[in-house]
C-alpha positions, 0 to 999 in steps of 0.5 A: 497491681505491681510489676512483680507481681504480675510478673509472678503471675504470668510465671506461674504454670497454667493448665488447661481448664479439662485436665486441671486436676489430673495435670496438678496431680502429675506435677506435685506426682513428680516432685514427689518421686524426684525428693523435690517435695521430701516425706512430711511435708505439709501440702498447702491447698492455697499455696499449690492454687497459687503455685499453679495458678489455679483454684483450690477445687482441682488441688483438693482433687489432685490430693485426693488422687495422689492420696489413691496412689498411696503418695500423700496422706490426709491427716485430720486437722492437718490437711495433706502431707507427703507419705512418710515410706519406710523400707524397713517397714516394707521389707517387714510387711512383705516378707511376712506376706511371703511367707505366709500367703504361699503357704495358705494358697497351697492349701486354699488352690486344690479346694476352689471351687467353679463359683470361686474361679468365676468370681476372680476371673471377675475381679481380674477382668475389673483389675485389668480394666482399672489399671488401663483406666489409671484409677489407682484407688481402686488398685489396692482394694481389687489386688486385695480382693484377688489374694483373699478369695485365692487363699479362702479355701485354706480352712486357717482362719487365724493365719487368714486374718494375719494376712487380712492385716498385713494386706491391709498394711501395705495396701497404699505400698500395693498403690504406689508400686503400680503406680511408679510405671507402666511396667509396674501394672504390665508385671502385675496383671500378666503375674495374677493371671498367670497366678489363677491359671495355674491354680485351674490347672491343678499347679499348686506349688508352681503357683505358690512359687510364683505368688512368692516372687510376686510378693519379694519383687513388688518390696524390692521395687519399692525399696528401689523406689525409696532409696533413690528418692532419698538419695543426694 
């Protein structure tokens, strides 16, 4: 073996073997979030396991989770690749959330019933566990399933299956923004509880008022997010 190569070698970041996975998602995580790694780039298993020194096994896991936090697709036939974000698609997306899901929520609030609440109370105490636990996979599917059983009651079945869409369209946005901090997930769980508490309480408007806030500050912090990873 050559000097250069072993010099390579031993150049090449190591991990422990139990964090493997989670310790080659943080490192590809952060060159991702500081524009090292630009939106589209193709995300080679062999060449990442030679990077890191490690084996395609936790790679492919590492992926999977970035994948979860809506930071890499996984393109049939082409492997994975740094998310493409879109601002504008952001602003588009959210703020037509903004605008409809206040709207079924002031009708949907005054009619759930105990059995409804006991059921989001279920998934806010899952929601809480899985953002503690770091399992941003399930982030989307949990924050999703909050905001349809809020708005279920609205007897609008045509406006709920837009939102049901659009829901769907920025699940992997959803991902992300918990994902960028510590802060993120903090806001989010102490908003959807306060969310559902004033939904008890007969609050409606307020609760409207608050889920429209909820909705702008997630895209603007995304916006932010996109905008400095972009910038020079």
């Amino acid at each position: 073996m050559s000097s250069t190569v072993t010099a390579a070698k031993a150049a090449a970041p190591r991990f422990a073997v139990t964090t493997v996975a989670e310790q080659a998602a943080d490192a590809l995580r952060r060159k991702i979030m500081s524009g090292d790694l630009p939106e589209g780039f193709q995300l080679r298993q062999d060449a990442l396991a030679a990077e890191f020194g490690i084996s395609r096994i936790p790679v492919r896991e590492a992926l999977v989770q970035l994948e979860g936090e809506g930071l890499v697709r996984i393109v049939p036939h082409k492997g994975a690749v740094v998310s493409e974000l879109s601002v504008g698609e952001i602003n588009e997306l959210f703020m037509l959330r903004g605008l409809l899901e206040p709207l079924l929520l002031k009708k949907s609030a005054p009619k759930l019933t105990p059995a409804d609440f006991a059921e989001i109370d279920a998934i806010l105490a899952e929601y809480k566990q899985e953002l503690h636990a770091q399992h941003p996979t399930r982030w989307g599917e949990l924050n999703t399933r909050l905001h349809d059983l809020l708005m279920s009651r609205a007897e609008q079945p045509r406006t709920l299956a837009i939102v049901a869409g659009l829901l769907q369209q920025t699940d992997r946005y959803t991902r992300l923004q918990l994902s960028l901090s510590v802060e993120s997930c903090r806001r989010a769980e102490e908003e959807h509880a306060e969310l559902v508490r004033l939904c008890k309480v007969g609050e409606v408007r307020a609760a409207a008022s608050l889920l429209k806030r909820h909705i702008d500050h997630a895209a603007a912090e995304l916006e932010r997010f996109i905008v400095s990873r972009r910038r020079p």
